[in-house]
C-alpha positions in Angstrom: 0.0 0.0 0.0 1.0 4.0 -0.2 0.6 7.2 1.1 -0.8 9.8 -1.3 0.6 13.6 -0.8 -1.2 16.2 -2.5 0.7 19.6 -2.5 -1.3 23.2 -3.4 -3.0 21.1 -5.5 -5.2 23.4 -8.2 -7.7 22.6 -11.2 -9.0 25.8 -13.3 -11.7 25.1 -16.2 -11.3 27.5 -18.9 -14.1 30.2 -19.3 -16.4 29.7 -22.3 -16.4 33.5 -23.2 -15.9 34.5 -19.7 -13.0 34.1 -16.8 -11.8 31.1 -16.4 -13.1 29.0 -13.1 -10.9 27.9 -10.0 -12.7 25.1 -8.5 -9.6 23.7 -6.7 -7.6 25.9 -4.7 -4.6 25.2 -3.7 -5.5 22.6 -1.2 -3.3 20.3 0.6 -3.5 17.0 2.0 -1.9 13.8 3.6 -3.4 10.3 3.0 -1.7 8.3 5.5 -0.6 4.4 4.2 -3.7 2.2 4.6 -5.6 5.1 5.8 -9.5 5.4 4.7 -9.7 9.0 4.4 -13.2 10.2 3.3 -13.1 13.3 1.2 -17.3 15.1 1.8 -19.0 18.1 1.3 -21.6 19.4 -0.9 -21.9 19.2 -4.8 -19.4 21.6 -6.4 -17.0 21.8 -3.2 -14.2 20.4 -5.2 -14.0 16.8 -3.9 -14.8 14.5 -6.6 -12.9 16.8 -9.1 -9.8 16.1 -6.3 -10.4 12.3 -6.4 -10.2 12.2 -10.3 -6.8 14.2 -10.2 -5.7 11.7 -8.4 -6.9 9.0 -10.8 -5.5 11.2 -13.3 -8.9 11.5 -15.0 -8.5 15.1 -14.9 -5.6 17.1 -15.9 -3.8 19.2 -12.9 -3.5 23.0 -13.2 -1.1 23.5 -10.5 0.6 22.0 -7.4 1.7 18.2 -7.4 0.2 14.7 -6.5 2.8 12.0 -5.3 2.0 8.0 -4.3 4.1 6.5 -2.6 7.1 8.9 -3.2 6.5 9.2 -6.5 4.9 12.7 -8.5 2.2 11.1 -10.9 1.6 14.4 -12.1 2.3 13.4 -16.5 1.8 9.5 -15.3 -1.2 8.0 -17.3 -3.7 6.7 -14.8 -3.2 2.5 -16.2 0.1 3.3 -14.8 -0.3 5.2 -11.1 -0.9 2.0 -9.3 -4.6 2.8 -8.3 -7.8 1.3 -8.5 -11.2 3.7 -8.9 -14.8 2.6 -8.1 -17.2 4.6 -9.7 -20.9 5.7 -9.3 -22.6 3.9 -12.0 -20.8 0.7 -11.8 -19.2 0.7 -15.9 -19.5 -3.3 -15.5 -19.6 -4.6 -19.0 -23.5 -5.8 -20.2 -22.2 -8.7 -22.2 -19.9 -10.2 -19.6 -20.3 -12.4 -16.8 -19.5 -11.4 -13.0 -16.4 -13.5 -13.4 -15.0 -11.7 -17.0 -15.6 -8.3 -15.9 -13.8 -9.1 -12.5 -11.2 -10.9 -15.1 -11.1 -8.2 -17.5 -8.4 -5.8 -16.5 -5.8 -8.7 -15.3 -6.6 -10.5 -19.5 -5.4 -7.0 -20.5 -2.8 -6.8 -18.6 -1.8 -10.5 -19.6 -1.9 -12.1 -16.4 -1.6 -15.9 -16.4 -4.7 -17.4 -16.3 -4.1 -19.2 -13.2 -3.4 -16.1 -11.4 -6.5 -14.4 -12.7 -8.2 -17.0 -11.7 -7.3 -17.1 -8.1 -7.9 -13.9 -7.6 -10.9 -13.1 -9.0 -12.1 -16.0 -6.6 -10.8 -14.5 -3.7 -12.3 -11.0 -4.3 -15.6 -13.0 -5.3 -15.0 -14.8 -1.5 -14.7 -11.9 0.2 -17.6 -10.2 -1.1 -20.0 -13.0 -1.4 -20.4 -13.4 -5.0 -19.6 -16.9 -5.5 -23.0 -17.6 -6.2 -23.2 -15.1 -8.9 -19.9 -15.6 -11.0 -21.8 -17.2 -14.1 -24.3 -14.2 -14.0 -24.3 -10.8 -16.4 -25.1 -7.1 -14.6 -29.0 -7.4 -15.5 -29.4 -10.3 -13.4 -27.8 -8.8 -10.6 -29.7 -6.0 -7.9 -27.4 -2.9 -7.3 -25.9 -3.8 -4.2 -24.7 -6.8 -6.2 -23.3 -5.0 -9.2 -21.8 -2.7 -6.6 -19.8 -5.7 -5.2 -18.7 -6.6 -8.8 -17.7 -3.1 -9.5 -15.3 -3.3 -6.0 -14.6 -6.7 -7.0 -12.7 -5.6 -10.1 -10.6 -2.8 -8.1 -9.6 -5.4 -5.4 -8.4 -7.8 -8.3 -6.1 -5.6 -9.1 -4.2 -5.2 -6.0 -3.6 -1.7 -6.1 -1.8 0.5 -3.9 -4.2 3.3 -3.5 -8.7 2.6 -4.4 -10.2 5.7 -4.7 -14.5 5.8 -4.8 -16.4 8.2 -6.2 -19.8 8.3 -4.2 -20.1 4.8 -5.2 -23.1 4.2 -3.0 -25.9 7.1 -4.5 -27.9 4.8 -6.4 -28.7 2.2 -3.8 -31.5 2.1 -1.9 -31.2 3.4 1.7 -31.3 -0.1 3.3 -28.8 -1.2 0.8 -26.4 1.4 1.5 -26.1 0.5 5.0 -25.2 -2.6 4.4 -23.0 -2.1 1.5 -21.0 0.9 3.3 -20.4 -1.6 6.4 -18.8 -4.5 3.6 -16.9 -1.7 2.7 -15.6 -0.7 6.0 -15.1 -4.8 6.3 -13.1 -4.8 3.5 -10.7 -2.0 4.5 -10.0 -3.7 7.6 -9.5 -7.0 6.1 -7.6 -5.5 3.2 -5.2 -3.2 4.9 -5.5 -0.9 1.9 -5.5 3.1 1.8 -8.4 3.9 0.2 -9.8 7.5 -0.6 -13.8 8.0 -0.8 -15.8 10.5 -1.6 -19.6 11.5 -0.6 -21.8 13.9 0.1 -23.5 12.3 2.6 -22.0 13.5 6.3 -23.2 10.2 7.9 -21.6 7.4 5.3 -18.3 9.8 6.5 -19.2 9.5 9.7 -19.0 6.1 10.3 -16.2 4.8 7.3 -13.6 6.9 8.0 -10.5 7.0 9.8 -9.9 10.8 8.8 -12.6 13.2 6.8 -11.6 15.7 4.8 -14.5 18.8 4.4 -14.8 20.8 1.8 -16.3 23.8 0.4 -16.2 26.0 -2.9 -12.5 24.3 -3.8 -11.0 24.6 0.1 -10.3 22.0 3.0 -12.7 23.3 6.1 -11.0 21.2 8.3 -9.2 17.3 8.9 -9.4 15.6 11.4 -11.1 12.5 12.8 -15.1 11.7 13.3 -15.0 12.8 16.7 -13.2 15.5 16.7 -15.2 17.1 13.5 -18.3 16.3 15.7 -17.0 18.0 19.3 -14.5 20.2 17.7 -15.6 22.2 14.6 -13.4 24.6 14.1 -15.9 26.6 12.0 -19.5 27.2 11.2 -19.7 25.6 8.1 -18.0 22.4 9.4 -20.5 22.5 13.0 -23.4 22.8 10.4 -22.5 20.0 7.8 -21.4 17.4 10.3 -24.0 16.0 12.3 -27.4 15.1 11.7 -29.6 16.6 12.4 -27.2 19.4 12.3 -25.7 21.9 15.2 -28.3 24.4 16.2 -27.0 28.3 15.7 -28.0 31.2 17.7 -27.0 34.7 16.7 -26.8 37.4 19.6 -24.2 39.3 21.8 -21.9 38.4 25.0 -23.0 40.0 27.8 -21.3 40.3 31.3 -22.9 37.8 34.4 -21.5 38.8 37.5 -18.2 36.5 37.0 -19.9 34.7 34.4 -21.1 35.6 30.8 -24.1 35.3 28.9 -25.3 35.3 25.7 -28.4 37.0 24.2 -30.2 36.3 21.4 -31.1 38.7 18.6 -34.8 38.9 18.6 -36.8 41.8 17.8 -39.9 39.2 17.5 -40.3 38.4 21.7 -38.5 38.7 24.5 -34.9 37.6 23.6 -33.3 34.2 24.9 -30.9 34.7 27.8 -28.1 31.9 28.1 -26.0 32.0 31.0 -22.6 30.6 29.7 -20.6 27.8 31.8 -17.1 28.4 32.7 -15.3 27.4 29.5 -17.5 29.1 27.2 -16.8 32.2 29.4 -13.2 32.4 29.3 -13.2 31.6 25.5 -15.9 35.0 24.9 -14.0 36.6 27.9 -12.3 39.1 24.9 -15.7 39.3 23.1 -18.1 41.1 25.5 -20.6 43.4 23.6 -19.7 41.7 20.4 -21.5 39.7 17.6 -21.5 36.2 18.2 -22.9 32.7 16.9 -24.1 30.3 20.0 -24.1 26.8 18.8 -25.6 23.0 20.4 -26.5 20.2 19.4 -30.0 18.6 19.7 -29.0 16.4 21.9 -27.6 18.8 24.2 -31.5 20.7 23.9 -33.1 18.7 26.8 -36.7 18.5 27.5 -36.8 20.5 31.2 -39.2 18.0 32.7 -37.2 14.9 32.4 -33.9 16.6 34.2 -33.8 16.3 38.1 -32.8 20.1 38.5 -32.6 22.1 36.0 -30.6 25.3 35.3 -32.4 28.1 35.9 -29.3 30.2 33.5 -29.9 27.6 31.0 -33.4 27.1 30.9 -35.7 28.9 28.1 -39.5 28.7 27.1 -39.9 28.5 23.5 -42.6 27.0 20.9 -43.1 23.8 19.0 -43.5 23.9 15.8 -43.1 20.6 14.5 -42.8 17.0 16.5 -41.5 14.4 14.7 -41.4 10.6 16.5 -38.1 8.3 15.5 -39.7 5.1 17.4 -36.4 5.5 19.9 -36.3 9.0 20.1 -38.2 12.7 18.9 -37.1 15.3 17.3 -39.1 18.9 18.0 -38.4 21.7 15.7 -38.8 24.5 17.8 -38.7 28.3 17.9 -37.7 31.8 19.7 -39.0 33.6 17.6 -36.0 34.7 16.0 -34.4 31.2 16.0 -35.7 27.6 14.8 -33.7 24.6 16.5 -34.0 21.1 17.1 -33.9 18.9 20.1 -33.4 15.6 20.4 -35.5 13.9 23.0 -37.0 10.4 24.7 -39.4 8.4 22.6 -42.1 10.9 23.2 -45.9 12.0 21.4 -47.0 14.7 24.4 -45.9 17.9 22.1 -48.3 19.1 19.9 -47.7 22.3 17.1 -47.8 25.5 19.0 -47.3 24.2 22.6 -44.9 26.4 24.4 -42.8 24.3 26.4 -39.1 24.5 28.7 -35.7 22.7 27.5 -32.8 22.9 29.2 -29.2 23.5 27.7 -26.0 21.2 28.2 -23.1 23.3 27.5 -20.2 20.8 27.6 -19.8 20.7 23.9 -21.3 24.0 23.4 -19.3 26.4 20.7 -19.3 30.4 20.2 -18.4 31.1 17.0 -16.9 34.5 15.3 -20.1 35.4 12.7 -17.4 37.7 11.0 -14.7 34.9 10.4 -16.6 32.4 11.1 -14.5 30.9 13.0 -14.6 28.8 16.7 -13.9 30.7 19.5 
């Protein structure tokens, strides 16, 4: 296997008539050896663009793109080493499970007995033994999907790179398919690059995620971290779901304490007196602009805590109460602000009930609205 350094890496598309377009720029980033880094972030952040740079699908306009040691910048993609699952499967109509698994080693003139082999091991590993005699049509998608990594891990790569390869399954299927892909790194030992839109396949699949937005990194770092330590609004917002709630207002002074006040010209405005952490952090930042943010699990339902706080306690309105079977989510409202809380299996709240949750601040953030940027 191989680490994979990209270095201010850039891609401009030419302007039809107009200015040309940066949608790369100048991003950098290490994939560790077998590392499964997950690159995610909305259409048109950059991300699948990156990915097939790295294939060399796409010609780079600037930086540099090394595996293991070596810059692949001019090297055609049959000879970078790598190994790319795509979207829509490209599996061959006319073949069997077993030729289009085959193909690529024939090409390459492998001897037969080696194709062989290991195109039966990839089919072992991915449970397609009973299907090796089949073409595509007979298959469901979560089979051809198999097939499709099938004929990457024949190849023995050093680096597999997938391109949302899960968007057309159904959302049972991609459950299951995302953990045999998870499986499969494990087993395989391989770095792997993947790319998705969707935070929660991230979530759970990689060992690092990359976000990204408009052609920049947001931040790296590990599930956890992304989720307890967002180091700026856009990342708090895109990673979680359902997403961190945000709260614009101003710092205010609390005896030693602080607290924050929410912008409302609707009712009266929401008062949050801030725990020690999130004081010292704002300490420089008293009468300023700022962005509160929780998550919805944090937003607790007043009546089921034993004693509430009183400086983190706020009345507010139900808008919408949606039951989960093991828990509820209820959109609520200031006024100025809609959030969500994330509560006990539950059907008491009804639309325009006005009803008390109580804030956990442990993994509460402040956020610069200017930079937007953690505090």
């Amino acid at each position: 296997m191989a680490n994979v350094l990209i270095e201010n890496l850039v891609k401009i598309y030419p302007g039809s008539g107009g200015p040309d377009v940066k949608v790369v720029h100048g991003i950098n980033l290490e994939i560790r050896d077998r590392e499964f880094m997950v690159l995610v972030g909305p259409s048109g952040c950059g991300k699948s663009t990156t990915l097939r740079m790295v294939a060399g699908l796409e010609e780079i306009s600037g930086g540099a793109i090394s595996i293991d040691g070596r810059v692949v910048n001019n090297v055609l993609p049959k000879d970078r080493d790598i190994a790319m699952v795509f979207q829509n499967y490209a599996l061959y109509p006319h073949m069997t499970v077993y030729d289009n698994m085959a193909f690529g080693l024939k090409l390459r003139k492998y001897p037969d007995v080696e194709i062989d082999a290991r195109v039966r091991e990839a089919s072992a590993m991915l449970g397609l033994d009973a299907y090796l005699d089949r073409k595509p049509k007979a298959l469901s998608g979560g089979q051809r999907q198999r097939v499709a990594v099938g004929r990457a891990i024949v190849r023995k790569p050093k680096v597999f790179l997938f391109d949302e390869p899960l968007s057309n399954l159904d959302a049972k299927m991609r459950v299951s398919t995302r953990t045999e892909i998870s499986k499969l790194h494990a087993r395989l030992g391989a770095t792997m690059i993947y790319v998705t839109h969707d935070q929660v396949e991230a979530m759970t699949m990689g060992d690092r995620i990359c976000v990204m937005k408009d052609g920049h990194i947001m931040q790296v770092a590990t599930p956890l971290e992304l989720y307890n330590r967002p180091a700026n609004l856009f990342v708090a917002g895109f990673i979680g779901s359902p997403p961190m709630n945000f709260f614009r207002g101003t710092l205010q002074t609390d005896g030693h304490a602080l607290r924050f006040v929410e912008t409302n010209n609707e009712e009266a405005p929401v008062a949050i007196v801030l725990d020690e952490r999130l004081s010292a952090l704002g300490r420089g930042h008293v009468g300023q602009p700022v962005v509160f943010g929780v998550r919805p699990e944090d937003v607790q339902d007043a009546t089921t805590v034993a004693h509430p706080d009183p400086g983190r306690t706020i009345e507010v309105t139900v808008e919408i109460s949606e039951p989960m079977g093991a828990e509820t989510f209820l959109y609520l409202t200031t006024g100025a602000n809609n959030f969500i809380a994330r509560v006990g299996p539950t059907d008491r709240f009804e639309s325009g009930q006005r009803v008390k949750v109580t804030l956990k601040l442990e993994n509460a953030h402040l956020f610069n609205p200017a930079t937007e940027q953690v505090l």
